[in-house]
C-alpha positions in Angstrom: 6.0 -46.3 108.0 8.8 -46.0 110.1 9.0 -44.5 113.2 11.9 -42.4 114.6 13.2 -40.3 117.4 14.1 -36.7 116.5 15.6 -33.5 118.4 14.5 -30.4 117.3 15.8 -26.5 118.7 13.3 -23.7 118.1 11.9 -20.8 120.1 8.2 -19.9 120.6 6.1 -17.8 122.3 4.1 -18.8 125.0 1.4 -16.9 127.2 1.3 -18.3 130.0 -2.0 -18.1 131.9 -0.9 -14.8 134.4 -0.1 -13.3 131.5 -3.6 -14.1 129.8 -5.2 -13.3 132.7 -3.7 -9.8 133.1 -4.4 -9.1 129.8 -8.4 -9.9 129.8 -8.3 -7.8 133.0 -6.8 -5.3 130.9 -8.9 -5.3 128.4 -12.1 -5.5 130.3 -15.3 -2.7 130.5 -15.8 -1.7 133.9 -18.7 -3.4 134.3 -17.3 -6.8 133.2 -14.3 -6.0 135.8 -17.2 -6.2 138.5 -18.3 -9.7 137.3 -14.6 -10.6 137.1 -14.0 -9.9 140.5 -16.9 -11.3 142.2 -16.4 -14.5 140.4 -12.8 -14.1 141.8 -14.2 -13.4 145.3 -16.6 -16.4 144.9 -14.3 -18.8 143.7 -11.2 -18.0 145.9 -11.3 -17.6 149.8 -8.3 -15.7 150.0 -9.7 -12.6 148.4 -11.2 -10.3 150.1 -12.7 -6.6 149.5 -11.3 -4.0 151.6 -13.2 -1.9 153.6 -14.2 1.8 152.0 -11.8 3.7 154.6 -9.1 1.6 152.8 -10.1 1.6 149.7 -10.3 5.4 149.8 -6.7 5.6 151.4 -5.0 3.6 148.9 -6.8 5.0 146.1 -4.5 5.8 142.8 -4.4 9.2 141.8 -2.5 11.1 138.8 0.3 14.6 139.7 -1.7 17.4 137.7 -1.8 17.3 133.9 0.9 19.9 133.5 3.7 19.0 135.8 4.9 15.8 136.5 3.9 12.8 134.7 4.5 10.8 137.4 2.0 9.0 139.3 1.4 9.8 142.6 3.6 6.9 144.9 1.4 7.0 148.0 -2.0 6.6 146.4 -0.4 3.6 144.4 1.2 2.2 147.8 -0.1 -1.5 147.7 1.3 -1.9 151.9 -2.2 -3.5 152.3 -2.9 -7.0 153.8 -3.0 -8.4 150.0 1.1 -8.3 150.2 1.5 -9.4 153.7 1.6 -12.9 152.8 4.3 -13.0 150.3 6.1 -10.7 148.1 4.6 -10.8 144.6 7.1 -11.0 141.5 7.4 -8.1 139.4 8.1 -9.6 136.1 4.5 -9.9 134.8 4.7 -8.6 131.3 1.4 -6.2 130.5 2.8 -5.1 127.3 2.5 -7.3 124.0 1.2 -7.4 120.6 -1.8 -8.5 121.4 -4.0 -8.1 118.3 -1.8 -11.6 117.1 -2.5 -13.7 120.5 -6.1 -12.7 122.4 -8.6 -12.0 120.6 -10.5 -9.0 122.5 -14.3 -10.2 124.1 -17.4 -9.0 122.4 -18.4 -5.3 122.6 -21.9 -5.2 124.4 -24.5 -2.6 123.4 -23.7 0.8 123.1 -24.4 3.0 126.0 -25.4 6.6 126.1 -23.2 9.6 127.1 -24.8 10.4 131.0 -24.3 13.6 133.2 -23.3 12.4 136.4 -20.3 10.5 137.9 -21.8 7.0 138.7 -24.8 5.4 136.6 -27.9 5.9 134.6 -30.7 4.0 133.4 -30.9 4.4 129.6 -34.1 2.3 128.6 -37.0 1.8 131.7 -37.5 -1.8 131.6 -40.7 -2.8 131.3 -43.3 -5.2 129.1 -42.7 -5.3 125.5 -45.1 -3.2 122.4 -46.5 -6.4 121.5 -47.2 -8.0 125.2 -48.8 -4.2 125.7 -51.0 -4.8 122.7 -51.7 -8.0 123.8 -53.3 -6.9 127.2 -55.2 -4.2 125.3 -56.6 -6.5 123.3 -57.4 -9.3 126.0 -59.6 -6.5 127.5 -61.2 -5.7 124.7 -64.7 -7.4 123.6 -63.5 -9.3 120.7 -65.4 -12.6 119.1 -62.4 -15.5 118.5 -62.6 -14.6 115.1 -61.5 -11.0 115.3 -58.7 -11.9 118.6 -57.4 -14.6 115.3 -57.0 -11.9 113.3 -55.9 -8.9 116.2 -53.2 -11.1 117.0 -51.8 -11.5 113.6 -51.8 -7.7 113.2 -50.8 -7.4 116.2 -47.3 -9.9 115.3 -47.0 -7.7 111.9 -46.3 -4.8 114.1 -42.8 -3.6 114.7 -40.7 -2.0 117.3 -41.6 1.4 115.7 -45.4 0.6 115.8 -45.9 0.5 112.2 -47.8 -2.4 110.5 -44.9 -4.0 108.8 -47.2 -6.4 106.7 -49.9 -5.3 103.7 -53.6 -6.0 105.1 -54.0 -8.2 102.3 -51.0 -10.2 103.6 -52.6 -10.5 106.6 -56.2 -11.6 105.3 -54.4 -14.1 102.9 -52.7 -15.6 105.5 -56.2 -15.9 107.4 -58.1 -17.7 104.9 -58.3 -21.4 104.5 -60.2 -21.2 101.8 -63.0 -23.0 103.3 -66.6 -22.0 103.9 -66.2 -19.4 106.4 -63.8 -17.7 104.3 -62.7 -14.1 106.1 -63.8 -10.9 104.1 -60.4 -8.5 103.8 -63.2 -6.1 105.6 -63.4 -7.7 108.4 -59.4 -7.9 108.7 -59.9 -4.1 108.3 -62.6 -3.3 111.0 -60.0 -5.4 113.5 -57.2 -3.3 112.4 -59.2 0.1 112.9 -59.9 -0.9 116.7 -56.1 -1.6 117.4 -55.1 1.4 116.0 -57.5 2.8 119.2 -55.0 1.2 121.4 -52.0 2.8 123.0 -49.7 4.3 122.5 -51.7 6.6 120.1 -50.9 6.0 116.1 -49.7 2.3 116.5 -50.5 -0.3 113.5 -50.3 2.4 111.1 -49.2 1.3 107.6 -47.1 4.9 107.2 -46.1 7.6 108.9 -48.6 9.9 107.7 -51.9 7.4 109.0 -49.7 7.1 112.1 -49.9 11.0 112.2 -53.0 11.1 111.8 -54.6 8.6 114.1 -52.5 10.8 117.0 -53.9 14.0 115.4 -57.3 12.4 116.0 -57.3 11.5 119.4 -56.0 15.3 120.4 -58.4 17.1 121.9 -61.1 19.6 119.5 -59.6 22.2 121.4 -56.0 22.0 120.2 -55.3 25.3 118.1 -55.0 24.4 114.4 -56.0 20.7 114.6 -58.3 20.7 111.6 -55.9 22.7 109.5 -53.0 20.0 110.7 -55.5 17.0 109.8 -56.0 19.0 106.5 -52.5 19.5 105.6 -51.3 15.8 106.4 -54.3 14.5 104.1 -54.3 16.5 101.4 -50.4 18.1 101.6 -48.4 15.6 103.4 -46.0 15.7 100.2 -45.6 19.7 100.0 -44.5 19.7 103.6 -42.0 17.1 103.0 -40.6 18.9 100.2 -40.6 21.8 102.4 -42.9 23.4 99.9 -44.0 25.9 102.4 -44.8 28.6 100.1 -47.7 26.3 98.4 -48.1 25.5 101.4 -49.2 28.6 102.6 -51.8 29.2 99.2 -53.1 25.6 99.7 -53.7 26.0 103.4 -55.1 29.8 103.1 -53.0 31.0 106.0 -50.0 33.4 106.4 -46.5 32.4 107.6 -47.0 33.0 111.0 -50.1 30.4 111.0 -48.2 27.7 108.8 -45.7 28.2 111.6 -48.1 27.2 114.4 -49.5 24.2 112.4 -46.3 22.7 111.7 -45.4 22.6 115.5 -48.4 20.7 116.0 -47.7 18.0 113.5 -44.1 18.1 115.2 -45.0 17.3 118.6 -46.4 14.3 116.9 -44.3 10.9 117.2 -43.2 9.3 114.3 -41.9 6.3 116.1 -44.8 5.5 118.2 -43.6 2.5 118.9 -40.8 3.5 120.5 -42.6 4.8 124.3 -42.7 1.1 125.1 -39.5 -0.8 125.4 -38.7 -3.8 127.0 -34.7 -3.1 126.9 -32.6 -3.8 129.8 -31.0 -0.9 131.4 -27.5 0.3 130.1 -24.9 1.8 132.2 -22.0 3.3 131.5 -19.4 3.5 134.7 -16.5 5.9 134.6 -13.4 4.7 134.9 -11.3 7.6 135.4 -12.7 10.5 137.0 -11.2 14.1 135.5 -11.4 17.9 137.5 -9.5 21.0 137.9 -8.0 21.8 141.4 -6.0 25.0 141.9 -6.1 25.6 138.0 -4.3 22.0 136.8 -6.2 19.0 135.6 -6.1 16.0 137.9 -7.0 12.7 136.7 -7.9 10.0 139.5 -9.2 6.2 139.1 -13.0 5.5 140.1 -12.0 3.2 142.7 -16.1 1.7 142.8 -15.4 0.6 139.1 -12.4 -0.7 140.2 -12.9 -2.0 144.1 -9.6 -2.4 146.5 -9.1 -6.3 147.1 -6.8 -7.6 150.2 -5.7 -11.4 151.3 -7.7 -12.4 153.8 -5.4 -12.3 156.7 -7.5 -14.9 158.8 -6.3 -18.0 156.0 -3.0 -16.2 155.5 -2.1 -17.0 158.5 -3.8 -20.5 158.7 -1.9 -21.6 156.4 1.3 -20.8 158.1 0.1 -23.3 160.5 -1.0 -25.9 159.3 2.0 -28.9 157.9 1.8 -29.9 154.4 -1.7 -31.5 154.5 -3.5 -31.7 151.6 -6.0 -28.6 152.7 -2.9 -27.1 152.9 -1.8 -27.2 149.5 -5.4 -26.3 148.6 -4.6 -22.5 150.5 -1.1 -22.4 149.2 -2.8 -22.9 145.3 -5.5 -20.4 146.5 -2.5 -18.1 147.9 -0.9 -18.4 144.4 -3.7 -17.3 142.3 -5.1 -14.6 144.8 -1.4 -13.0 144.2 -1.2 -13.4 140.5 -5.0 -11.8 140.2 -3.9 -8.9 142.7 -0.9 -8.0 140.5 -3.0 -8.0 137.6 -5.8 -6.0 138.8 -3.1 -3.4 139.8 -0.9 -3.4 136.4 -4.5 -2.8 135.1 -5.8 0.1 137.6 -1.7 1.5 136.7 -2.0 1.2 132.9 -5.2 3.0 132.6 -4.3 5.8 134.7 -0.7 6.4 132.9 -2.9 6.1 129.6 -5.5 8.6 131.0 -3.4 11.2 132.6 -1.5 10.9 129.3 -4.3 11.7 127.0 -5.6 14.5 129.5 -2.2 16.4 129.0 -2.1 15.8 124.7 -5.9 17.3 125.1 -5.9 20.1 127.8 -7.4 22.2 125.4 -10.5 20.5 124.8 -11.1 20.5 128.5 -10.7 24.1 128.5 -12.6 25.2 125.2 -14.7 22.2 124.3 -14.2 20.2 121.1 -13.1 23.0 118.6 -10.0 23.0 120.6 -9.3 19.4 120.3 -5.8 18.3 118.9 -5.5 15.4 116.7 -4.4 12.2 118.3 -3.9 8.9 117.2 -2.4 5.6 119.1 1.2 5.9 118.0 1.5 9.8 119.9 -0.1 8.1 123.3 2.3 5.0 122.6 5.6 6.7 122.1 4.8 8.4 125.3 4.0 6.1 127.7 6.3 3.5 126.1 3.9 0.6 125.2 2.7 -0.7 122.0 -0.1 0.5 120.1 -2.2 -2.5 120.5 -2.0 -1.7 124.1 -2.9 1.6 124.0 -6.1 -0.1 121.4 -7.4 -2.5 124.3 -6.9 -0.2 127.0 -9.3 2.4 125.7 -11.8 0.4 124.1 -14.7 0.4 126.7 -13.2 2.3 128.7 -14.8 6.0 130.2 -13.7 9.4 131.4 -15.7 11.5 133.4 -15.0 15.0 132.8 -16.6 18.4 133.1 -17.7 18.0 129.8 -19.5 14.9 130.2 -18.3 11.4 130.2 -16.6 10.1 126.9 -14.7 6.7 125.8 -11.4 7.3 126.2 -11.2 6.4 121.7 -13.1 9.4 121.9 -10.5 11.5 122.3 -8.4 9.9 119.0 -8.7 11.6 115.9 -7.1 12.1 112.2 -6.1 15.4 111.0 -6.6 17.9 108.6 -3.8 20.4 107.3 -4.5 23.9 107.7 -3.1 26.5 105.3 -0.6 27.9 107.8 0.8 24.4 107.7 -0.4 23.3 110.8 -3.1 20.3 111.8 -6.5 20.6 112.6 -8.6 17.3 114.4 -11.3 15.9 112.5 -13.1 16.5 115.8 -13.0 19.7 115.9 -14.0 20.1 112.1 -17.1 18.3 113.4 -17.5 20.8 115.7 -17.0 23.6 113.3 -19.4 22.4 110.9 -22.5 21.9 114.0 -21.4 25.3 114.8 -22.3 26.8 111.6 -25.4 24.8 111.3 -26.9 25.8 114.2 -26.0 29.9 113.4 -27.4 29.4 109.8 -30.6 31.1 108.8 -33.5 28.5 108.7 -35.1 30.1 105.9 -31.9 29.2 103.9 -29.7 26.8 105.3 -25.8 26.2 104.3 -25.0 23.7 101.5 -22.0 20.9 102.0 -20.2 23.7 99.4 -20.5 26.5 101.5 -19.7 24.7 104.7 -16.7 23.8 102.7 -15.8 27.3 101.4 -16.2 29.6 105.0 -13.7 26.4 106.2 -11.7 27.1 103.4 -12.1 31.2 104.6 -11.0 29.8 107.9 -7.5 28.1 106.8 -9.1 24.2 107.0 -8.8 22.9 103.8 -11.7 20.2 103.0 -13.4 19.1 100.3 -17.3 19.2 100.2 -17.6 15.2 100.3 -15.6 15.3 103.3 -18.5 18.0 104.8 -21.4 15.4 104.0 -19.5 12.6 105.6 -19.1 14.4 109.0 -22.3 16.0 108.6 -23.7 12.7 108.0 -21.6 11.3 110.9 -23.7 13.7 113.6 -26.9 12.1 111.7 -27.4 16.3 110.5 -29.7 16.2 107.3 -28.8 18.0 104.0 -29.5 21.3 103.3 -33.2 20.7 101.5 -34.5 19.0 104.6 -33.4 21.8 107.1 -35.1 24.5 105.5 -38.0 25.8 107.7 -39.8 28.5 108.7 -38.1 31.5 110.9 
């Protein structure tokens, strides 16, 4: 084979790694942003936090949501100590088609909506179902024989509580087959003293036995107990079917009383499992803060989920006075990246507020009327807008929250298709959502609203849907068909 020299013109793309960096800033929870920066403050000496007066001072802060769309120039003044040392170019590109060239990080667990401004624990973290079974069972006078056979039960159990393998599973997997061969009784007599344990109805083999095992260890006292232990024996099935007029003839009672015995078995658990959790805690941090001052909507950064960094003026200066000495050039390279990690922190923290104060003006509505009033929304409006692409607008609210007076939401939240109306206009899939919980919570228990006529009062309304388009929202906001909400008045 011969070899040979060639030219060759051509253009490419390349990111170079500012421009990665500022766009895994960009795209980063505000948790993760924490981590980012203390691993920045860890790893670089020239970085420094600034202190909370100026942090406060130099927080960025949107013009209200019906005037100018402008942000506010003296809460996005950067004439802190982090520019001092040198000016920092102003040609880092934040805008790109990113979906082709970085892929986005995993998404962690979801978090639950909370009701105030900083964090909340979601989950107590403590010892797991099975280590509290466990401990139960270490105190608990067992020969080796039955703690062989408690702790295979006790493995078979699941994070619900329930025993998620057949007793006879259990005793086959037991036996050897040799003389002291286990009787499936005795596997049976083990199981009956775990399901003693707490939490109350654990290593049941179905949610009625789970029921009952609670029911049992209520006190005699409890009104209706024995007509609740009778109607989950004998009529678990009719009050599933929501039979409650056989119910009422196989019970011997009136309505009032089959009332009063169903909220007993519904204070029940049917995950009992669940009290015990060994979850980490989830947090969700906002990163925009929304409120109304002097009747216009204000949108404002969080600056904790976002905290103020500075050069450290002490090395700035150093290295102004030392020659061209190897530690030196180690402050100059620490310089350059400090710079290049400030400007993308700050295109960030300016990105997310343009998007945010953008998204608060398309859905002023919804802040004033709740999600009824909500507009449909999708990337491209929010794009054209703010001038960006929609890829941008993709990473820049994914993991990303807004506190409002509403609660907190992720700002995808606020996205939505649309539905035509019969007057011609649009109507959000949001607030069709809304609609539909609306009329399922007004709706008479005793006869609850089919999918159909969910479909036809919308109809009545001017929102044109079809009924399969009713059962997938409803399904969406995990509401039950029709059959299973019927109950009592």
């Amino acid at each position: 084979m011969k070899q040979t020299l060639q030219l060759r013109l051509g253009q490419h793309l390349t990111m170079t790694p500012q421009l990665q960096q500022a766009i895994r800033l960009l795209q980063l929870s505000s948790l993760e942003l924490h981590t980012e920066i203390q691993e920045a403050l860890d790893s670089n000496l020239m970085l420094e936090l600034a202190d909370d007066n100026e942090a406060e001072n130099s927080s960025v802060e949107a013009a209200d949501a019906g005037g100018d769309n402008g942000v506010d120039k003296e809460a996005q003044s950067d004439a802190d100590l982090a520019m001092q040392a040198d000016k920092i170019p102003d040609d880092l590109p934040v805008d790109s088609d990113w979906d082709d060239i970085y892929d986005a990080p995993p998404t962690p667990a979801s978090s639950a909506p909370v009701d105030s401004g900083e964090r909340e624990v979601v989950h107590q973290v403590g010892e797991s179902l099975r280590e509290h079974l466990h401990w139960q069972m270490n105190l608990t006078p067992f020969s080796e024989t039955d703690i062989a056979i408690a702790e295979a039960i006790i493995d078979s159990i699941n994070d619900d509580g329930f025993l998620a393998t057949s007793i006879e599973e259990i005793h086959e997997s037991l036996s050897d087959g040799g003389e002291n061969e286990l009787e499936l009784e005795e596997v049976e007599a083990v199981l009956h003293r775990i399901q003693n344990f707490e939490p109350a109805g654990v290593a049941a083999r179905d949610l009625r036995e789970s029921l009952m095992l609670q029911l049992a260890q209520l006190p005699n006292t409890t009104d209706w107990k024995e007509k609740a232990a009778e109607l989950l024996e004998h009529h678990f099935d009719l009050l599933v079917n929501r039979d409650y007029a056989q119910l009422m003839r196989r019970l011997k009672v009136g309505e009032e009383e089959l009332k009063e015995i169903i909220q007993v078995v519904q204070a029940l658990n049917p995950r009992p499992g669940s009290q015990i959790t060994d979850s980490s805690p989830e947090y969700i941090v906002p990163d925009v803060f929304v409120r109304k001052e002097k009747g216009k909507w204000r949108v404002s950064l969080n600056m904790e989920a976002a905290p103020k960094l500075r050069i450290n003026a002490h090395y700035a200066n150093l290295m102004k006075q030392v020659n061209n000495s190897s530690d030196n050039t180690c402050l100059k390279n620490h310089m350059q990246e400090a710079k290049w990690f400030l400007k993308s922190l700050n295109s960030r923290n300016e990105t997310l507020l343009k998007v945010a104060t953008c998204i608060v003006e398309k859905q002023r509505a919804f802040l004033e009327y709740g999600e009824e009033a909500m507009k449909a929304l999708v990337l491209h409006d929010i794009a054209e807008e703010v001038e960006m692409h929609e890829s941008t607008i993709s990473r820049v609210t994914t993991k990303k929250y807004m506190h409002t007076p509403r609660g907190i939401y992720e700002l995808k939240y606020f996205f939505s298709s649309h539905v035509n109306t019969a007057s011609g206009g649009e109507c959000s899939s949001t607030a069709i959502r809304a609609l539909i919980k609306k009329l399922i919570a007004a709706e008479k228990p005793q006869k609850p609203l089919s999918d159909s006529k969910i479909a036809a009062i919308l109809s009545d309304q001017g929102i044109n849907v079809a009924r399969r388009t009713v059962a997938k929202y409803r399904e969406a906001m995990a509401i039950p068909p029709s059959n299973e909400r019927k109950r009592l008045a």
